[in-house]
C-alpha positions in Angstrom: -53.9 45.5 -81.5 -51.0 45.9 -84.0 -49.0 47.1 -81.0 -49.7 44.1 -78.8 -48.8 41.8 -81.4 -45.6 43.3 -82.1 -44.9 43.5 -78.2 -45.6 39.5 -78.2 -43.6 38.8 -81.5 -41.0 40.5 -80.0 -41.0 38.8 -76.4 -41.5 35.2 -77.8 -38.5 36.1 -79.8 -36.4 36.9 -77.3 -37.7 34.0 -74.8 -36.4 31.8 -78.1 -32.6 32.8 -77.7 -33.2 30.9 -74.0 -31.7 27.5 -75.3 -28.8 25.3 -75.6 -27.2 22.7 -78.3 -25.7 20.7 -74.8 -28.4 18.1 -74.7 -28.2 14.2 -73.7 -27.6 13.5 -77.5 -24.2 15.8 -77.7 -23.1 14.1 -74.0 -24.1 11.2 -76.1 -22.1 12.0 -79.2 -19.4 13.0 -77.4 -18.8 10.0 -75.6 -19.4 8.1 -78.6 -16.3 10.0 -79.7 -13.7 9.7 -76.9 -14.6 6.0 -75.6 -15.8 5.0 -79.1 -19.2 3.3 -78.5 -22.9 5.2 -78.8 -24.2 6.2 -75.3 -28.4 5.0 -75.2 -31.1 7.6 -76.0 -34.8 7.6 -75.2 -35.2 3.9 -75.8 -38.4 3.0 -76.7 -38.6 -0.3 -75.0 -38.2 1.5 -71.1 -36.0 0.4 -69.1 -35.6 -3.1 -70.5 -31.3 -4.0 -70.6 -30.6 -5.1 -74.5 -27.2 -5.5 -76.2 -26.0 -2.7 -78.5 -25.8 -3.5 -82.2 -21.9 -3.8 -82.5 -22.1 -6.7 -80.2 -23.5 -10.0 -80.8 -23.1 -12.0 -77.8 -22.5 -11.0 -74.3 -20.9 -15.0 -73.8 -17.6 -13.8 -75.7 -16.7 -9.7 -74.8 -14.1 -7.7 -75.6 -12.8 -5.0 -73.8 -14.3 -2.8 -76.4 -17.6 -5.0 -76.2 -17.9 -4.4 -72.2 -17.7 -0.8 -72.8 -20.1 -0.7 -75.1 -22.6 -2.8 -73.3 -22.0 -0.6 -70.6 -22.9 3.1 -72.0 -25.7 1.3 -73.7 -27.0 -0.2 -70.8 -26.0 1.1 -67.1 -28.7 2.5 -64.6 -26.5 4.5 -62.9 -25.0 6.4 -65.8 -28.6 7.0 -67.5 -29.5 8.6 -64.3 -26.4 11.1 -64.1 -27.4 12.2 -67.7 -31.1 12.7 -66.3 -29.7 15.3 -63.9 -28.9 17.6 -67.1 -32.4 17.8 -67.4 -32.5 19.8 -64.5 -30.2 22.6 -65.2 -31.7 22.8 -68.9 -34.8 23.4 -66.7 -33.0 26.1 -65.0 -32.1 27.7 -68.6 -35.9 27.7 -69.3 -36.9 29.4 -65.9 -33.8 32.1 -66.5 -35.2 32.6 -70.3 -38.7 33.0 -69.4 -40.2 36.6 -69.9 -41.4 38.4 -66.7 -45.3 38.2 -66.1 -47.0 41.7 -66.1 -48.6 42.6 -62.8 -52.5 43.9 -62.8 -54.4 46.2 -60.1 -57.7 47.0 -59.9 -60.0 49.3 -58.0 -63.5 48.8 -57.8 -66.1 51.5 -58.6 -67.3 52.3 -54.9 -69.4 55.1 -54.0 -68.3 58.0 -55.9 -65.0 56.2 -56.4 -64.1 55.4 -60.7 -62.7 52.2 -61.6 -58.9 52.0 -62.5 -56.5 50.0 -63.8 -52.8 49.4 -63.2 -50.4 47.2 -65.2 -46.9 46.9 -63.6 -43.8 45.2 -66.0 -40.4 44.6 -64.4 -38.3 46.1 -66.8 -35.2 45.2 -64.7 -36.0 41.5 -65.0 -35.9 41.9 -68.9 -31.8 44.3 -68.2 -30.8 41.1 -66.4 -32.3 38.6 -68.6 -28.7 38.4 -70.7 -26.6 38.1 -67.8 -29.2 35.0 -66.2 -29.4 33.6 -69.5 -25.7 33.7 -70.1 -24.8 32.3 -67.2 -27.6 29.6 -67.3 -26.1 28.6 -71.1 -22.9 28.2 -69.3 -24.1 26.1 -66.7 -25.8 23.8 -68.7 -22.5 23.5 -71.0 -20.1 22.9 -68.2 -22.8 20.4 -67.1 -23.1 18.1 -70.1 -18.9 18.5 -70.5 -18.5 17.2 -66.5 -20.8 14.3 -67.6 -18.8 13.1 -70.4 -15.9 12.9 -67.5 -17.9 10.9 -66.0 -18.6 8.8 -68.8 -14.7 8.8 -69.7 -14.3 7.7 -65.6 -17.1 5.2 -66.0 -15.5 3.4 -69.1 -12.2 3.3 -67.3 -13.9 1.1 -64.3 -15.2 -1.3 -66.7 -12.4 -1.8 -68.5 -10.3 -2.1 -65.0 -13.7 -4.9 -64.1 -13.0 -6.3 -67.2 -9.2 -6.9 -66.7 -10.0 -8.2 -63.6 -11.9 -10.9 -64.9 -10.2 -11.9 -67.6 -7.0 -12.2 -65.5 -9.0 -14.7 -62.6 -9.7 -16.7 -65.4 -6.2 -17.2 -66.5 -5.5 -17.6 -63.3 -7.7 -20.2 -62.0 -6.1 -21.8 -64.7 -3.1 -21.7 -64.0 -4.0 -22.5 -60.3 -5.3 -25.8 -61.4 -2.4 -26.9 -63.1 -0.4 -26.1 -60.0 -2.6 -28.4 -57.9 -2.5 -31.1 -60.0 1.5 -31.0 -59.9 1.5 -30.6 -56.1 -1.0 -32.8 -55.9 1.2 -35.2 -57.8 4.2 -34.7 -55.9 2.1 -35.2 -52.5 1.6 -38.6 -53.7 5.0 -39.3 -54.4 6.5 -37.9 -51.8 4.0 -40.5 -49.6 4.6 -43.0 -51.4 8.8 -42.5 -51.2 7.7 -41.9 -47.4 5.7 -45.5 -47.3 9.3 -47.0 -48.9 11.9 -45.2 -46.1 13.2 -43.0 -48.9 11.7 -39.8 -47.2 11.7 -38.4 -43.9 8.4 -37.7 -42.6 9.0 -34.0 -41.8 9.7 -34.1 -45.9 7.0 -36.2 -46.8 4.0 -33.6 -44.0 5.7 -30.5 -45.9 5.0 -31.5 -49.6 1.4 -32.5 -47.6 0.7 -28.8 -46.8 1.4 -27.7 -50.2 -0.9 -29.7 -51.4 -3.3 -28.4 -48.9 -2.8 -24.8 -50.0 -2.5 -25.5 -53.2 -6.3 -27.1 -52.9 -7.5 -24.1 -51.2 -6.0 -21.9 -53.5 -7.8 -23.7 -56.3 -11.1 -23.2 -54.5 -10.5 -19.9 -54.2 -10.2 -19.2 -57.4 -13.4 -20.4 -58.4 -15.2 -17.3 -56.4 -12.8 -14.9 -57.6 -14.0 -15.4 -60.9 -17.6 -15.2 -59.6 -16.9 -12.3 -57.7 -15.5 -10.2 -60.5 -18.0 -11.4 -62.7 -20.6 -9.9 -61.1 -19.0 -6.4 -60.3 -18.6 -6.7 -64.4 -22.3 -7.6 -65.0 -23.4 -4.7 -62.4 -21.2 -2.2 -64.6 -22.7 -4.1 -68.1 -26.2 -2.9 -66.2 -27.2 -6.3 -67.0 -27.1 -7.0 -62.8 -31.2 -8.7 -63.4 -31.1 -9.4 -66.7 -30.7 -12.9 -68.3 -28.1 -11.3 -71.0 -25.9 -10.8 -68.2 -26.5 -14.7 -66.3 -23.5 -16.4 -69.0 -20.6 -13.5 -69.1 -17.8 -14.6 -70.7 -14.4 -12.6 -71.9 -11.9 -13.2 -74.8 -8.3 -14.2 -73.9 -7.4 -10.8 -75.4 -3.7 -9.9 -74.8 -3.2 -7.2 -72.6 -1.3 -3.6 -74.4 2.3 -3.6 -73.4 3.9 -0.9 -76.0 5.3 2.1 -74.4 2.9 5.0 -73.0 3.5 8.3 -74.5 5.9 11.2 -73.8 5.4 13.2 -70.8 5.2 16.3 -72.2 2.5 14.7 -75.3 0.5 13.3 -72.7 0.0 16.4 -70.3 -0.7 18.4 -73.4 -3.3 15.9 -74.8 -4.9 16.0 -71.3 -5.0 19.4 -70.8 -6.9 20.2 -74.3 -9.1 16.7 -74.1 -10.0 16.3 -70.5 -13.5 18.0 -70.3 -13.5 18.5 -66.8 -10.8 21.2 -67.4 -13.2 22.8 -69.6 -15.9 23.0 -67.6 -13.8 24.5 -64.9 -12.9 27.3 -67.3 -16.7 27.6 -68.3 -17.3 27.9 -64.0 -15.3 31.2 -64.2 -17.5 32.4 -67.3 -20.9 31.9 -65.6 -19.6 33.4 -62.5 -18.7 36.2 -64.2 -22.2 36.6 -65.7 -23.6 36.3 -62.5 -21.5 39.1 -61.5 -22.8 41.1 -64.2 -26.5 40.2 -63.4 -25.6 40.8 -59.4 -24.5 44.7 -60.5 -27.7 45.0 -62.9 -29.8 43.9 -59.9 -29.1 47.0 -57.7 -31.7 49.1 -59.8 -34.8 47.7 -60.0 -37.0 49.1 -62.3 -41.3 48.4 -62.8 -43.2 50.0 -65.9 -46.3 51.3 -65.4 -49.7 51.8 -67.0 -52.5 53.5 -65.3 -56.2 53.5 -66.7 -58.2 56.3 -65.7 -61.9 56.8 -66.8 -63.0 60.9 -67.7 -66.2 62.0 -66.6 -69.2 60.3 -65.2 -68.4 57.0 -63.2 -67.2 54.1 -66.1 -67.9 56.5 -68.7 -65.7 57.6 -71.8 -63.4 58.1 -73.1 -60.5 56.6 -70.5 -56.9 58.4 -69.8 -54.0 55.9 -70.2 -51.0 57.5 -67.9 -47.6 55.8 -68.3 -45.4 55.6 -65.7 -42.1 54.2 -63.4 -41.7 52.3 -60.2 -38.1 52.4 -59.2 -36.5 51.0 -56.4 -33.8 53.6 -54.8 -30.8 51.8 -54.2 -30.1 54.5 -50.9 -29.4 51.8 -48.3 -28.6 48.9 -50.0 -26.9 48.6 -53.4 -27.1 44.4 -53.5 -23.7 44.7 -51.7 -24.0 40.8 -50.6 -25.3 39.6 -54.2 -22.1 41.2 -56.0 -20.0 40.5 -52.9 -21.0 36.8 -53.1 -20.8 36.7 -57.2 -17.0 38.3 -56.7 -15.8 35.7 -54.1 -17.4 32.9 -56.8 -15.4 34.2 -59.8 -12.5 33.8 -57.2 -13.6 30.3 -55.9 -14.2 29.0 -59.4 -10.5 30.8 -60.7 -8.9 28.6 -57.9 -10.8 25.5 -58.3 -9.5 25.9 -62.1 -6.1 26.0 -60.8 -6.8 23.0 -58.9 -8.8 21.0 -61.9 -5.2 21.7 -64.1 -3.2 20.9 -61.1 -4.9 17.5 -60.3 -5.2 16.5 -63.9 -1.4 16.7 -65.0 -0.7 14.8 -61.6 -3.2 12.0 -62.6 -1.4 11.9 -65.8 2.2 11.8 -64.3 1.1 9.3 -61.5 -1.1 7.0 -64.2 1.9 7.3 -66.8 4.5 6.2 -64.1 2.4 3.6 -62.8 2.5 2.2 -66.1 5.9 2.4 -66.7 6.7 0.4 -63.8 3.9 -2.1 -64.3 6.0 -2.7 -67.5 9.1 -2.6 -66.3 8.0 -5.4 -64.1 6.3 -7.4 -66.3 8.6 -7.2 -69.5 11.8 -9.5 -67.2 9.0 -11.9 -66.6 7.7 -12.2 -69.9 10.9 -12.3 -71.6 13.9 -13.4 -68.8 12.4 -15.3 -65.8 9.1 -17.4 -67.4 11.4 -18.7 -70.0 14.4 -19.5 -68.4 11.7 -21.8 -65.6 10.9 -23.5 -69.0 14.1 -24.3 -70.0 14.9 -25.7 -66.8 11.6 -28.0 -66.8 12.2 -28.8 -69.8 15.9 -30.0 -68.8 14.6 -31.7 -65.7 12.5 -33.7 -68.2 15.0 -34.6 -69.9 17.3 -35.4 -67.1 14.3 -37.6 -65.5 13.6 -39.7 -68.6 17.6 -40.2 -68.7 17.6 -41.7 -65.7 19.8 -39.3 -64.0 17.3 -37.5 -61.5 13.6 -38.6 -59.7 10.4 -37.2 -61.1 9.8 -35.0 -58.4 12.5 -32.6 -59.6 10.5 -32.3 -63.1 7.2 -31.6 -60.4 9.5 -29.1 -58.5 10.9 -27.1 -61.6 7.2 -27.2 -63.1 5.7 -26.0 -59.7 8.4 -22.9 -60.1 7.3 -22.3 -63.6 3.6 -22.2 -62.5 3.9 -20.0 -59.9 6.0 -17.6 -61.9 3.7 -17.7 -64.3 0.8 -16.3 -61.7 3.0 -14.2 -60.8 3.1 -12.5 -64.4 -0.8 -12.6 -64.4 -0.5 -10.1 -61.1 1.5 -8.3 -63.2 -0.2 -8.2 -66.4 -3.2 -7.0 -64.1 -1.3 -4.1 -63.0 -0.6 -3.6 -66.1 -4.4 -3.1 -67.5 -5.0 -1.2 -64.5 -2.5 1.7 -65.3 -3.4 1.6 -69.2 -7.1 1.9 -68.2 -5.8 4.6 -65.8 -4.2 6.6 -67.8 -6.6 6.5 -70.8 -8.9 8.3 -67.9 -6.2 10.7 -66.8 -5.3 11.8 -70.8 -9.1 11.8 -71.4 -9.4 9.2 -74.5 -6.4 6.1 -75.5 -4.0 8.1 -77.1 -2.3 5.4 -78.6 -5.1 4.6 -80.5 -5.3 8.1 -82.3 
């Protein structure tokens, strides 16, 4: 008895070592860490959409308030951490011990009754190399989902932009109308008096036709990104999500980092490169456990009564089933585990390869973004309000008609929407390259 309860202390011992710190609360934690806001665990109220604690009201978000709301909340992204469920599964399966295998032959005629107890002893050789490989799945498993957590934020700051910018621009939009509408009216009414042609007078019509339609239009653009927002919020049937309203926040125009500090930063942060270094650990592992499998190995006990039929005393015989690796030596497992370690060395090369080139296409996206935008912030929007503010001026003196203070304004206005389209681009190549460096470097 002593001996069978060492044998079990031992083997529940060893099934122990099968685990793994990479759960959903370090995906969790990590996240936390790069994007800034807490991802949701195990709430106890289901399924139900609630707001986290750092934000108060879902009426007035920030960009960091949509992204928060998001990890907290989103259906989709809840699901992708499920899956690691499923590989720490796996883990389990490639920890557990082997079951023993029992025979038995029934006393028959002159025939004794015996016993066999077959163990796999190979399966407990190639338990390290299973188990090892297993850890390291499960590691590059939870380190690819905070990617995708790092990917996710980046769309909802890009559906946030998006929003806040169709707001400004509706604006903007409306003001335009108005002036055209204005200048429609004028122009009819300079039209009525014989000061206008009527070719003049039916053009200044169709802008104010356009302009209308562009008004209108505006109305389901906002609408439309809203609700690609609320989706991403995962508050798509929930009445949290039904009044979604964003600040007028100010988009970040200061200079993106260095080339060379941002490749750098993305190489050691981006945890999609890591897990394709951790793909060419487990599939050397594998190889390991593919060259361990060409033996295989059973123990054996054999119980033997002496004498008369079932009588005692009973002859225990120890003994060996081996496999003879004569015609096969597992030449397709460790063929197929070598050509992995060489698949997963190449797709590392190609991870590194495709991350520095989203860094260098994100980085010069943004550079240009603000290369256009910073003339029309600082050259083009204020010299249109200088001249409306001298057509003013020139109107009330008497020396020009009104509609050249609606034209200059009309110019302003539309360079102003212009910027918006700029700005946009803007928020989409910051949001980009936050994603391609793997956390806002600026911010650190």
């Amino acid at each position: 008895m002593k001996r069978v309860a060492s044998v079990l202390t031992l083997a529940l011992a060893v099934s122990a070592c099968a685990t793994s710190t990479y759960d959903r609360a370090w995906v969790g934690d990590r996240i936390g860490a790069v994007a800034g806001h807490a991802v949701r665990q195990a709430p106890s109220d289901g399924f139900a959409p609630s707001l986290p604690a750092s934000v108060a009201d879902a009426a007035h978000l920030g960009e960091d308030d949509a992204v928060a709301i998001a990890l907290w909340n989103s259906a989709q992204f809840q699901a992708d951490l499920a899956a690691l469920g499923t590989t720490r599964a796996d883990l389990e399966d490639a920890g557990a011990l082997p079951n023993p295998t029992l025979s038995f032959l029934f006393p028959i005629s002159t025939r004794q009754f015996e016993l066999s107890a077959l163990y796999s002893v190979s399966a407990l050789v190639q338990r390290p190399w299973r188990v090892a490989a297993e850890k390291l799945d499960v590691e590059r498993a939870a380190r690819s989902l905070v990617q995708s957590g790092i990917d996710f934020a980046r769309d909802v700051r890009v559906a946030y932009a998006e929003l806040v910018v169709a707001e400004r621009r509706k604006k903007a939009r409306e003001r335009l109308d108005d002036l055209v509408q204005k200048s429609a009216a004028l122009a009819a009414a300079r039209f009525g008096g014989g000061d206008v042609s009527a070719l003049e007078a039916n053009i200044v019509k169709g802008e104010a036709l356009a302009s209308a339609e562009q008004r209108e239009r505006s109305k389901h653009e906002i609408a439309a990104s809203g609700a690609r927002l609320r989706m991403l919020l995962g508050l798509a049937e929930s009445p949290l999500g039904a009044n979604i309203g964003v600040k007028d926040d100010a988009a970040r125009t200061h200079e993106p980092p260095s080339l060379e500090r941002a490749e750098k930063a993305a190489l050691a942060a981006r945890p999609d490169v890591r897990a394709a270094e951790i793909a060419i650990e487990a599939a050397g592992e594998r190889l390991g456990l593919e060259r361990a499998r060409v033996v295989q190995l059973m123990a054996r006990l054999d119980a033997k009564p002496i004498g008369t039929r079932g009588g005692d005393p009973v002859l225990w015989i120890p003994g060996a089933t081996a496999e003879l690796p004569i015609f096969s030596q597992n030449d397709g497992g460790r063929s197929r585990a070598t050509a992995e370690i060489e698949r997963a060395s190449w797709t590392y090369l190609a991870v590194r390869q495709r991350v520095l080139t989203d860094v260098r296409v994100a980085r010069e996206e943004l550079a240009m973004a603000l290369g256009s935008l910073e003339p029309w912030t600082t050259k083009v929007l204020p010299l249109l309000q200088k001249n409306v503010a001298t057509a003013i001026k020139s109107y009330e003196g008497g020396a020009d008609a009104y509609i050249v203070v609606l034209e200059a304004t009309r110019r302003l206005v539309e360079a102003e929407l212009r910027a918006l389209d700029l700005e946009l681009d803007v928020r989409r190549a910051r949001a980009q390259l936050d994603r391609a460096i793997g956390w806002r470097i600026d911010a650190k």
